[in-house]
C-alpha positions as CSV (number, residue, x, y, z in Angstrom):
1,X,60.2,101.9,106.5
2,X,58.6,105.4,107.9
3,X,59.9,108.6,106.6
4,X,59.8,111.6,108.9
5,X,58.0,113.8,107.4
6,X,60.1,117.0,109.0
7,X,63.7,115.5,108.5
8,X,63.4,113.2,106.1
9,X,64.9,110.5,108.3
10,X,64.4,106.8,107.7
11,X,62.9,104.9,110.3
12,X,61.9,101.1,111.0
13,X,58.1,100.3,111.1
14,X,58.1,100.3,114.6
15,X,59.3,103.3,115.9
16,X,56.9,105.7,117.0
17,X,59.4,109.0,117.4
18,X,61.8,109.9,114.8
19,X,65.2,109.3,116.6
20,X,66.8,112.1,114.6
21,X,64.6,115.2,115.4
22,X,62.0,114.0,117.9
23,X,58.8,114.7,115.3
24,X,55.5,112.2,116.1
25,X,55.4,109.7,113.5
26,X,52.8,107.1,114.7
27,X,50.5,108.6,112.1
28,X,53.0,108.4,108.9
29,X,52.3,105.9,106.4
30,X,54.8,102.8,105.6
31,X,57.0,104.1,102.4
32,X,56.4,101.5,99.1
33,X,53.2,99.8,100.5
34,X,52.7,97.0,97.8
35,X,50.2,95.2,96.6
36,X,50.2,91.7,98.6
37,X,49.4,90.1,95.1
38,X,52.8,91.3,93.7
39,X,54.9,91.5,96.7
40,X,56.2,88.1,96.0
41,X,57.2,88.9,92.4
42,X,61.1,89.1,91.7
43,X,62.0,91.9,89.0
44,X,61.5,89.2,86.2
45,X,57.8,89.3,87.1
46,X,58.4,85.8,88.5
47,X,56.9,84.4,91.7
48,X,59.4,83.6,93.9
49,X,58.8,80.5,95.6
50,X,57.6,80.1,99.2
51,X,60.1,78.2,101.6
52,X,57.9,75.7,102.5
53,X,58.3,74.7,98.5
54,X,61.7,74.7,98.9
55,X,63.7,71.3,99.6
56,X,65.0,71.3,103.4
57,X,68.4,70.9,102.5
58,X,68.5,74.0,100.4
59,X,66.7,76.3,102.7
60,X,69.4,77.5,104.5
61,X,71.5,78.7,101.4
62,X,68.2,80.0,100.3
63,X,67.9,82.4,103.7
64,X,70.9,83.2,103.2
65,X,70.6,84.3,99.3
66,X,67.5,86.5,100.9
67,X,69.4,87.6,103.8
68,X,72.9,89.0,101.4
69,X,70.4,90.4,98.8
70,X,68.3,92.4,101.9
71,X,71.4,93.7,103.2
72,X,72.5,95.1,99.6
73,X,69.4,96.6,99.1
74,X,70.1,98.7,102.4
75,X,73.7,99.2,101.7
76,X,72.7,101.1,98.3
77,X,69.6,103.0,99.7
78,X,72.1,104.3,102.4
79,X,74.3,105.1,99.4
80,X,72.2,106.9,97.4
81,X,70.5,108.5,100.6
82,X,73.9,110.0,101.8
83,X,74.2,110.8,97.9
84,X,71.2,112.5,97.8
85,X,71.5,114.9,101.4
86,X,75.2,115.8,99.6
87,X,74.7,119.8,99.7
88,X,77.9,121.1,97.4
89,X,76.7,124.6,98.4
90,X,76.7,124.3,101.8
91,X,80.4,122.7,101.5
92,X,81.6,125.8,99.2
93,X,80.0,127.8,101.8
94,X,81.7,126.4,104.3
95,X,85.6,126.8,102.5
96,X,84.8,130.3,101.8
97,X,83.7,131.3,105.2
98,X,86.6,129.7,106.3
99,X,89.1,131.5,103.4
100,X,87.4,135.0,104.7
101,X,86.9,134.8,108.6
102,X,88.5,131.3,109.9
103,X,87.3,132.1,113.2
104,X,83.8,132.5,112.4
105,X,80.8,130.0,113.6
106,X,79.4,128.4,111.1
107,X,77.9,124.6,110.9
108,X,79.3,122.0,108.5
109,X,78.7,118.1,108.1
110,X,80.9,116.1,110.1
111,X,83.5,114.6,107.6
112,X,84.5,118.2,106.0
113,X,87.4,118.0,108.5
114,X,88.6,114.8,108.5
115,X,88.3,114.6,104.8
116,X,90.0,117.8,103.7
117,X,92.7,116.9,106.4
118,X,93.2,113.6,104.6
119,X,93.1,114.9,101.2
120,X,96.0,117.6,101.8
121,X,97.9,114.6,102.8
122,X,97.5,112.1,100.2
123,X,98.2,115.4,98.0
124,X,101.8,116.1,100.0
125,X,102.8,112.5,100.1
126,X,101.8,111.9,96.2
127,X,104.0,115.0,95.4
128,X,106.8,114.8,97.8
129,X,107.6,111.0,96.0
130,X,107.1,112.4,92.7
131,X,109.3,114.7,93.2
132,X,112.2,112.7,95.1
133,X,111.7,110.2,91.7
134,X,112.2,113.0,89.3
135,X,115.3,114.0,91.2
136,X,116.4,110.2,91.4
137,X,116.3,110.1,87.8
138,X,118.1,113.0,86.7
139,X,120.9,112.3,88.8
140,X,121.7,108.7,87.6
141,X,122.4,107.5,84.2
142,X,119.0,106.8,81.6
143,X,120.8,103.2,80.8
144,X,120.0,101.6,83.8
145,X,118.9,97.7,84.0
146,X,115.3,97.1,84.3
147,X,115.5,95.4,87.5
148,X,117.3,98.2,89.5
149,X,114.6,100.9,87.7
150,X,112.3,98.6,89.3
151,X,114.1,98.8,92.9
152,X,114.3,102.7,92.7
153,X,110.3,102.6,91.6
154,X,109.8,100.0,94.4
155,X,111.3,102.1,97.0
156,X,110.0,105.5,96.2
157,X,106.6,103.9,96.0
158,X,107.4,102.7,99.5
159,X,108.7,106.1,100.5
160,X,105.5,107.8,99.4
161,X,103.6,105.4,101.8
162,X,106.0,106.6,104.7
163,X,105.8,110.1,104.0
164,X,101.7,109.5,104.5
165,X,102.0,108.0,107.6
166,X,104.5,110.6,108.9
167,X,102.4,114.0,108.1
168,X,99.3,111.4,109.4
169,X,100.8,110.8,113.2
170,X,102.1,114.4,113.3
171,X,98.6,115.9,112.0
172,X,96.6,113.0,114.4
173,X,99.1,114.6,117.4
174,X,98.1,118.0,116.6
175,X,94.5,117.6,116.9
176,X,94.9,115.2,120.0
177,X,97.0,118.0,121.8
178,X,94.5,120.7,121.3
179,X,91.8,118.5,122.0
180,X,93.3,117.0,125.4
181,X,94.1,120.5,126.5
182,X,90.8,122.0,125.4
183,X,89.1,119.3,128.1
184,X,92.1,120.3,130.6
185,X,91.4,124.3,130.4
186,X,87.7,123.8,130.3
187,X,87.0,120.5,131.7
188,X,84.6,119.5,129.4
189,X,84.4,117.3,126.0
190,X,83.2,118.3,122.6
191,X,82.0,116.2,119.6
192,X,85.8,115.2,118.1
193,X,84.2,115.5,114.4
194,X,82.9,119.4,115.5
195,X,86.7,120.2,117.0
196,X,88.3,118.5,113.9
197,X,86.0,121.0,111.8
198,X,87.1,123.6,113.9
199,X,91.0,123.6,113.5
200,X,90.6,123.2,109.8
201,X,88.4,126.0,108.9
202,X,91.2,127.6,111.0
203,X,93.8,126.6,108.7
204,X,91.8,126.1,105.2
205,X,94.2,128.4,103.5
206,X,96.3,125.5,103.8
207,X,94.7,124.1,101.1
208,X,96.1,126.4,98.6
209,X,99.6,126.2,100.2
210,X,99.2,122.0,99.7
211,X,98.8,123.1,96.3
212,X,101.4,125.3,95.2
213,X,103.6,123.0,97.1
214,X,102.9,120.0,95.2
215,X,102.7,122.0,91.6
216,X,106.3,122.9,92.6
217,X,107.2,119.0,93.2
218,X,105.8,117.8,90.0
219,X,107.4,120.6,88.1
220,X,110.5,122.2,89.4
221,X,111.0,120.6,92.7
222,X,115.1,120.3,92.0
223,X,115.4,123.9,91.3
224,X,112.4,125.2,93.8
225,X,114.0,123.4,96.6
226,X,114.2,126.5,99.2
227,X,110.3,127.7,98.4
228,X,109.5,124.4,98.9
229,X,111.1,123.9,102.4
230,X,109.3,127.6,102.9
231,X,105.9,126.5,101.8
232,X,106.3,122.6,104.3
233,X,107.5,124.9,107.1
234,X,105.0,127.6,106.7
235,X,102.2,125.0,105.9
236,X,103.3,123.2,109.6
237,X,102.7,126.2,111.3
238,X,99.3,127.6,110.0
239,X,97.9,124.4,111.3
240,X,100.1,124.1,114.3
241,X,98.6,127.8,115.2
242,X,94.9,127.0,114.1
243,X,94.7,124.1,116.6
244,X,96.7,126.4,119.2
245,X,93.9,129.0,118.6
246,X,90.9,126.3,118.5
247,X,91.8,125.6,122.3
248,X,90.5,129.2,123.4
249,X,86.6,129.7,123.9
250,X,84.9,132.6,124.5
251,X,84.3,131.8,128.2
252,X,86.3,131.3,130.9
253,X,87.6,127.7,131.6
254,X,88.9,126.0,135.2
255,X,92.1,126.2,134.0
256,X,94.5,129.1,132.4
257,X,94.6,128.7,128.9
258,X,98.3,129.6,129.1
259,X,98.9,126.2,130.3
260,X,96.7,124.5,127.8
261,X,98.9,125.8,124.9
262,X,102.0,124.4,127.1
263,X,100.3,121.1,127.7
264,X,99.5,121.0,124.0
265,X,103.1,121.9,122.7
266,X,104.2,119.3,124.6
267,X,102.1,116.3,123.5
268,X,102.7,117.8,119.9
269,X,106.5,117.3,120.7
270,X,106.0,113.9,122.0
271,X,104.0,113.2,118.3
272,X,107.0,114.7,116.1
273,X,109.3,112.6,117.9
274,X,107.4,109.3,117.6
275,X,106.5,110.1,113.8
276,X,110.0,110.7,113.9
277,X,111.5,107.4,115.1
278,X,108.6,105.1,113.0
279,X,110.0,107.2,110.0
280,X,113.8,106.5,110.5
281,X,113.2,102.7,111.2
282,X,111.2,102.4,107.9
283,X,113.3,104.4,105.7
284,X,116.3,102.2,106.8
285,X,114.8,99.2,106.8
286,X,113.7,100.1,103.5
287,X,117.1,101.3,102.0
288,X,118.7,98.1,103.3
289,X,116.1,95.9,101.8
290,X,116.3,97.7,98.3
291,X,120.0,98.3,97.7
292,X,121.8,96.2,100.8
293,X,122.8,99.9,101.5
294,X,123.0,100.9,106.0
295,X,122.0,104.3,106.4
296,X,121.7,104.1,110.3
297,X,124.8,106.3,110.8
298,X,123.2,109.2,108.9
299,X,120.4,109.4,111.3
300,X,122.8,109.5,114.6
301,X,123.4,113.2,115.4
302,X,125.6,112.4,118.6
303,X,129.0,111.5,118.3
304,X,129.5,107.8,118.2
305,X,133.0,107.3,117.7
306,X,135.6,108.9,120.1
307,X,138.7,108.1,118.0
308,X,140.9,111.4,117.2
């Protein structure tokens, strides 16, 4: 392997241009050049046979015993190469920037977004379910059986999984609306992993609302039920609005941006509404497997039975 000697990129033998900034590096030396006499060593300080000493019939597990063991060796130097470009100060830079102008430019590695997004999530599904258990269990008797404590745990486990997938369609149809309309106004497509950065430096503060909202669930979430409806509805809306402003650029586009926002309310609506309908079949599906219990007619809001 080649290292660029401006970057720090890792490049095959071969190549004559580093592929990540350009720099010439016909001239660079091979990294760990090795002494042919010891090349064939194994870490015991054993030499490793040759395959022509190897019986035919057990050169092809051999291969592929050299072949696994390569690859490992490059899935750990990738490891411990992604390890070792891990900048924590450029990440606190980035949330604090974001907590004291969210609509500044600034650059950030790819996966801040996504994984932030992801986190707040897993933290609001984790807690909501915590919380729904918590009020399960003080509004039932302590002397239950151990099988039907096991089909409440079962199903609120379940429930927590649902909850997930619910915030993750709606969140996914956010940032799919105000990236579809950002190519409709301006007619023109941007790196999804720079957008994705983007809307959630826009609505970072989030972060603390996630976690006020889920200190309430694990602590007080049967008396704090109306601060906690605040802080889901007010959470919903910061982002809603982030990716709403992330649409606009600084230039003009082909296209109003007026209708953009329309365009991208409406594909949010269509999201809500799926998220929606996968939610209702798996909670009922789920309710009826648990405790034989149909919950169907909760979820119909028209009027189903004309009988006065």
């Amino acid at each position: 392997m080649k290292t660029c000697p401006n970057c720090g990129a890792k490049m095959e033998p071969e190549v004559n241009f580093c592929t990540s900034c350009g720099t010439d590096i016909r001239n660079v030396p091979l990294d760990n050049i090795q002494n042919p006499s010891t090349e064939s060593l194994n870490n015991s300080g054993v030499e490793e046979p040759s395959v022509s000493e190897i019986p035919p019939a057990d050169r092809r597990a051999y291969r592929a015993a050299q072949s696994s063991e390569q690859q490992t060796g490059q899935t750990f130097e990738k490891i411990s190469e992604a390890v070792k470009n891990f900048d924590k100060e450029s990440l606190g830079k980035w949330f604090i920037t974001s907590w004291k102008t969210p609509s500044a430019e600034q650059q950030g590695e790819k996966w801040y977004g996504i994984a932030v997004l992801l986190l707040e999530m897993i933290l609001f599904a984790w807690s909501m379910s915590a919380g729904i258990k918590k009020i399960v269990y003080s509004s039932i008797p302590m002397n239950l059986p151990n099988f039907a404590q096991e089909k409440i745990n079962s199903f609120i486990h379940s429930l927590g999984f649902d909850i997930f997938f619910l915030v993750l369609i709606m969140g996914a149809g956010v940032i799919a609306g105000s990236y579809i309309a950002h190519k409709f106004v301006y007619s023109e497509s941007v790196d999804i992993f720079n957008y994705i950065n983007k809307i959630v430096q826009l609505s970072n503060i989030n972060v603390f609302v996630v976690a006020i909202l889920a200190f309430l669930c694990f602590t007080s979430l049967k008396t704090a039920t109306m601060p906690i409806v605040l802080l889901m509805i007010l959470s919903s809306i910061l982002y809603v609005i982030a990716a709403a402003f992330a649409i606009r650029e600084d230039y003009a586009g082909n296209k109003d941006y007026f209708y953009g926002v329309i365009l991208y309310l409406i594909i949010v609506a269509v999201s809500i509404a799926i998220a929606y309908m996968i939610f209702k079949g798996q909670l009922i599906s789920q309710v009826q497997q648990a405790f034989n219990v149909d919950i169907s007619k909760y979820f119909n809001f028209g009027v189903t039975n004309q009988q006065i």
